[in-house]
C-alpha positions in Angstrom: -15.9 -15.1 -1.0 -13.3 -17.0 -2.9 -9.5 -16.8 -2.3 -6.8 -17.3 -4.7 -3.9 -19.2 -3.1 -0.8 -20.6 -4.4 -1.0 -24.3 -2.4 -3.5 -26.9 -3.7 -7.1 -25.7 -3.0 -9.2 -28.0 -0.2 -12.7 -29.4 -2.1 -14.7 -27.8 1.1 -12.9 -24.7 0.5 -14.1 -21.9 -1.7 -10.0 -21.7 -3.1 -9.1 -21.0 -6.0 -4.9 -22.1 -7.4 -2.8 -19.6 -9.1 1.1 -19.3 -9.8 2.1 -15.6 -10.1 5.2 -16.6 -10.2 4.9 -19.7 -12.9 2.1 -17.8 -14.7 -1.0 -20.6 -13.9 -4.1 -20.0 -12.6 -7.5 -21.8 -12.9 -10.0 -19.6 -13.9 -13.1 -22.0 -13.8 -13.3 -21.0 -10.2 -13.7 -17.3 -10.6 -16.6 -17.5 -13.4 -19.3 -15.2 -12.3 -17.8 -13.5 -9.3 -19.0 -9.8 -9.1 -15.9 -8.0 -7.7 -11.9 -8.5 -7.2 -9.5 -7.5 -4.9 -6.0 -8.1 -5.6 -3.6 -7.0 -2.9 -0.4 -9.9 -3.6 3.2 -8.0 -4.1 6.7 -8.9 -2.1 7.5 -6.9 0.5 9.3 -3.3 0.0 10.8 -2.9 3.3 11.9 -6.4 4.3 15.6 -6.0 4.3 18.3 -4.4 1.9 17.2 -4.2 -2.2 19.7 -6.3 -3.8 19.3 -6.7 -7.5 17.1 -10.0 -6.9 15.1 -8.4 -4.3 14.1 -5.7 -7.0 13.4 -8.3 -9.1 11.2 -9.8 -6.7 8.9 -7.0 -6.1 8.7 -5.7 -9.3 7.6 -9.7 -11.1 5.4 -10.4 -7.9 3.0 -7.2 -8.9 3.6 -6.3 -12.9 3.3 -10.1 -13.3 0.5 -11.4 -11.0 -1.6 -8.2 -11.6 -1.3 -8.9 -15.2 -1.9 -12.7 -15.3 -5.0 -12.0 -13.0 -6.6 -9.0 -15.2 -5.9 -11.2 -18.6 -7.2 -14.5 -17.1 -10.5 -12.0 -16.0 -10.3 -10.8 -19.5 -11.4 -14.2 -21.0 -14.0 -15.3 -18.6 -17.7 -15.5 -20.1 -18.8 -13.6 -16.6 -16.5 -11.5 -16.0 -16.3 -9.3 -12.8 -17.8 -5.7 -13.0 -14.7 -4.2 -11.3 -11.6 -5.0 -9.8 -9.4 -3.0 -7.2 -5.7 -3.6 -7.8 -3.0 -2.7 -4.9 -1.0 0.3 -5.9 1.2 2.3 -3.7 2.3 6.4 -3.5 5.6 5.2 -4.7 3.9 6.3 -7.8 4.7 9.9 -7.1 8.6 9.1 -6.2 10.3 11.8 -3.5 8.4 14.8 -4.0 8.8 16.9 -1.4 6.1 19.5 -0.2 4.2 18.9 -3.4 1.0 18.8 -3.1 -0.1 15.3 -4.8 -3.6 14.1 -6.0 -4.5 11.3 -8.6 -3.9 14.0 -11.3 0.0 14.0 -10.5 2.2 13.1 -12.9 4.6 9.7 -11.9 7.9 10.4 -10.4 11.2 8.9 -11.0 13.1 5.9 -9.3 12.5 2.1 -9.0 9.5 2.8 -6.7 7.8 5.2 -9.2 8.4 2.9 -12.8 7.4 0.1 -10.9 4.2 2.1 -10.0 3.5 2.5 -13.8 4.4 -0.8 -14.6 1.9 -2.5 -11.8 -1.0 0.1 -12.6 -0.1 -0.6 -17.0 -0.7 -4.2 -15.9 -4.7 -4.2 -15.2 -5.2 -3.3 -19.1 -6.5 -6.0 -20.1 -9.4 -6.2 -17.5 -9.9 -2.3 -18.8 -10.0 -3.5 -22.4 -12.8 -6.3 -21.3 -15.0 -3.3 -20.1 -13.9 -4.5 -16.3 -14.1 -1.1 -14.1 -10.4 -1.0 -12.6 -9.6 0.8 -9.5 -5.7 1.4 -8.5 -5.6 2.1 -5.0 -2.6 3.7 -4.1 -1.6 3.2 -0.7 0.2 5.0 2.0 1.9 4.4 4.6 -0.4 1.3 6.7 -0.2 1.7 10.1 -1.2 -1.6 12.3 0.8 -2.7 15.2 0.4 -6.2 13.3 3.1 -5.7 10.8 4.6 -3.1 8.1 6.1 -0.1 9.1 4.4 0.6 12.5 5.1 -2.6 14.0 9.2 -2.7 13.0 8.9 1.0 14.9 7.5 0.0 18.1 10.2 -2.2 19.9 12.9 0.5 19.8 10.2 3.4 20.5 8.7 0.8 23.4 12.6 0.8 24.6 12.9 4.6 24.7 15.5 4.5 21.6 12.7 5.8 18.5 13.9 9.6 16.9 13.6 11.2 13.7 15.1 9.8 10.7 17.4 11.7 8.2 16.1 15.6 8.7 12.7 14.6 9.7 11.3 17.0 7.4 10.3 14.0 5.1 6.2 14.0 4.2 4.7 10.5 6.0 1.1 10.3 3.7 -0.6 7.6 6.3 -3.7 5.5 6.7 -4.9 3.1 9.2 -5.9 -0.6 8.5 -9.3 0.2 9.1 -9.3 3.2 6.7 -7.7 1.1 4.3 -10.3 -1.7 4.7 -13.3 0.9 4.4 -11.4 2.5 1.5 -11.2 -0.6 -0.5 -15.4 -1.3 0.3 -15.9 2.0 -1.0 -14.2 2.3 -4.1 -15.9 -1.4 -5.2 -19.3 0.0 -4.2 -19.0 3.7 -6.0 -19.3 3.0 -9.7 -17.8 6.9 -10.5 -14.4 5.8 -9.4 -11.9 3.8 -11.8 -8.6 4.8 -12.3 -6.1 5.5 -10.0 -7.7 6.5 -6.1 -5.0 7.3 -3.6 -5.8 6.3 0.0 -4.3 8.2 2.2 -5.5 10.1 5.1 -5.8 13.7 4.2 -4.0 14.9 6.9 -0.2 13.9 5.8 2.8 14.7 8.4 6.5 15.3 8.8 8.8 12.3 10.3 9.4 14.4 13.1 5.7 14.8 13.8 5.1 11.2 13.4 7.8 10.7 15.9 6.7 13.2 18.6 3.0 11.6 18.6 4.3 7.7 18.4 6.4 8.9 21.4 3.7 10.7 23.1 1.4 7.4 22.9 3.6 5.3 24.3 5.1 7.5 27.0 8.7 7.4 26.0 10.8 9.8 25.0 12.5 10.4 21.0 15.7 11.6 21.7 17.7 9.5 19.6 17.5 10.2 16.0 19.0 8.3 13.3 20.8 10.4 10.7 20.9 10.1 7.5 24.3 8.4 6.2 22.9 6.0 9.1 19.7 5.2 7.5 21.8 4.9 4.3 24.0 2.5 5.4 21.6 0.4 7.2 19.5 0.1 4.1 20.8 0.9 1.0 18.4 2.3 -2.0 15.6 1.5 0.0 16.6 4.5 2.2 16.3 7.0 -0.6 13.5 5.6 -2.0 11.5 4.7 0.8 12.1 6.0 4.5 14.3 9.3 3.9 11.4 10.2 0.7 8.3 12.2 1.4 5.2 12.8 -0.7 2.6 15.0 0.6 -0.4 12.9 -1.4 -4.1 13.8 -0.8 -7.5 11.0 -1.3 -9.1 13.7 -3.7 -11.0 11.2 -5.4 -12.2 9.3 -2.3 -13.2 12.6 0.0 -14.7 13.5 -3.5 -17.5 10.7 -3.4 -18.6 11.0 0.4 -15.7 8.6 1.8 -15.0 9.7 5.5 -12.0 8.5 7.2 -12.2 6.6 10.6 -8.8 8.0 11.6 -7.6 11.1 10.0 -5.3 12.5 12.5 -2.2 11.2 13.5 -1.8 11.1 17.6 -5.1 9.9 17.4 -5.2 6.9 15.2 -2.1 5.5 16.7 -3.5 6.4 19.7 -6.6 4.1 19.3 -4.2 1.6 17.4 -1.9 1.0 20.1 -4.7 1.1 23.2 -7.0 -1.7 21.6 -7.6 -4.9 22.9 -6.3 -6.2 19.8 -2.9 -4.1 20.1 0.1 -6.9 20.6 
C-alpha cells in the first residue's frame, strides 16, 4: 500500500508527496499501482461556512481529485480503477424523495460542489481508468464526524430533535463504508456514481429516540430551528436541517450486504465495543 501525504515522504516508507493545495505531486511513486482510493476533502461540518471556508472545501476536493486523476492520466501503468470520495450532498434537500444513483443533482453549495468533485475524475475516465464516485452518507463512528460531536450532550441527557425532526438521515457505519469501498474496487460492473448508504434511511427524530435509547438518557431537549440557524449559519440548511432519503441501488444490486443496516442496532454495536471512546 502506498500513501499520498503532503509532508516529505520517509525512504523506508512506501509515501508518496503531493500538494493539493499547490498542485505537485510525484507520480514516479504511483507507476504500476492496481487500484486508488482517494478520500482527501476539508471538513463540512467543522464550524460556520464563511466565504473562505467554502472556498476551502470546494479547492480541497475539485482540485485534489483532479490533479490526482490527471497525474493517473499520464502514467505508463496506469491504475485499473479508482474510487473517488463523493458525498449525498449531490442530491441537495430533497425531502421524502426517493433517491438512487439515477437522481438528478440538486441545488445549493453542497449539490454544485457534488458535480464539480465527481466532473473532476475525467481525466482518469478519458485514460480508460474505471472511476467509482462513492457517495457517502451520513458516517457514524464514535471516533469523529457527526456521531461523535452528538454524544457529549446526549451522554449529558441534553440530545433532542433538531429543526422538525422530520429531516431524512441516509446513514452508514464505518465498517459498511470500509466494506463498501472493497467492494466497489473488486466488482468490475460498477463505475460511475455508487451511493453508500444503508438502505434503511431515518427521520432525525428516529435517530434521536435510538441514540437516546443506547445510551440510556433521555431526548427531551430539542433544538429548534432558528436555533440551529443561528448556531450555524448555511451549513444549517444545507446540512443538519436537509434530508435526502438516498438508497445503495447500485451496491445491493451486485450482492453487497451491509454489516449494519438498522439504526438502534448499528449504534448499538458502535457505542458497546471495546473500541467505543
Amino acid at each position: 500500500m502506498i500513501r499520498l501525504i503532503r509532508s516529505s515522504p520517509k525512504p523506508s516508507e512506501p509515501e508518496v508527496r503531493w500538494d493539493p493545495a499547490g498542485g505537485v505531486i510525484d507520480p514516479a511513486g504511483l507507476e504500476g499501482a492496481e487500484a486508488v482510493i482517494h478520500l482527501a476533502g476539508d471538513p463540512i461540518a467543522a464550524g460556520r461556512w464563511t466565504p473562505e471556508k467554502k472556498a476551502r472545501i470546494r479547492e480541497s476536493r475539485v482540485n485534489g481529485t483532479r490533479l490526482l486523476c490527471e497525474s493517473l492520466s499520464r502514467l505508463s501503468q496506469p491504475p485499473k480503477v479508482i474510487a473517488c470520495a463523493s458525498a449525498i450532498g449531490y442530491y441537495g434537500n430533497r425531502g421524502d424523495e426517493i433517491l438512487t444513483e439515477e437522481s438528478s443533482p440538486g441545488t445549493g453549495f453542497l449539490a454544485e460542489t457534488g458535480v464539480e468533485w465527481e466532473k473532476a475524475a475525467e481525466p482518469a475516465r478519458r485514460r480508460g481508468i474505471r472511476v467509482v464516485h462513492l457517495r457517502f452518507g451520513i458516517v457514524l463512528s464514535p471516533k469523529g464526524g457527526a456521531l461523535a460531536m452528538m454524544l457529549p450532550p446526549f451522554r449529558m441527557g441534553l440530545g433532542g430533535v433538531l429543526g422538525n425532526g422530520r429531516q431524512i438521515m441516509s446513514w452508514v457505519s464505518l465498517e459498511d463504508v470500509l466494506g463498501a469501498a472493497v467492494h466497489a474496487l473488486t466488482h468490475d460492473s460498477l463505475s460511475g456514481p455508487v451511493n453508500v448508504t444503508t438502505p434503511r434511511p431515518v427521520t432525525n427524530r428516529e435517530f434521536t429516540k435510538a441514540l437516546g435509547k443506547v445510551l440510556r438518557r433521555p431526548t427531551i431537549f430539542p433544538v429548534p430551528a432558528f436555533a440551529v440557524r443561528a448556531m450555524f449559519g448555511e451549513l444549517a440548511d444545507e446540512a443538519l436541517l436537509a434530508g435526502a432519503r438516498v438508497q445503495p441501488s447500485r451496491l445491493l444490486a451486485t450482492g453487497y450486504r451491509f454489516r449494519h443496516p438498522d439504526i438502534e442496532a448499528a449504534l448499538q454495536e458502535l457505542l458497546t465495543s471495546g473500541d467505543a471512546p
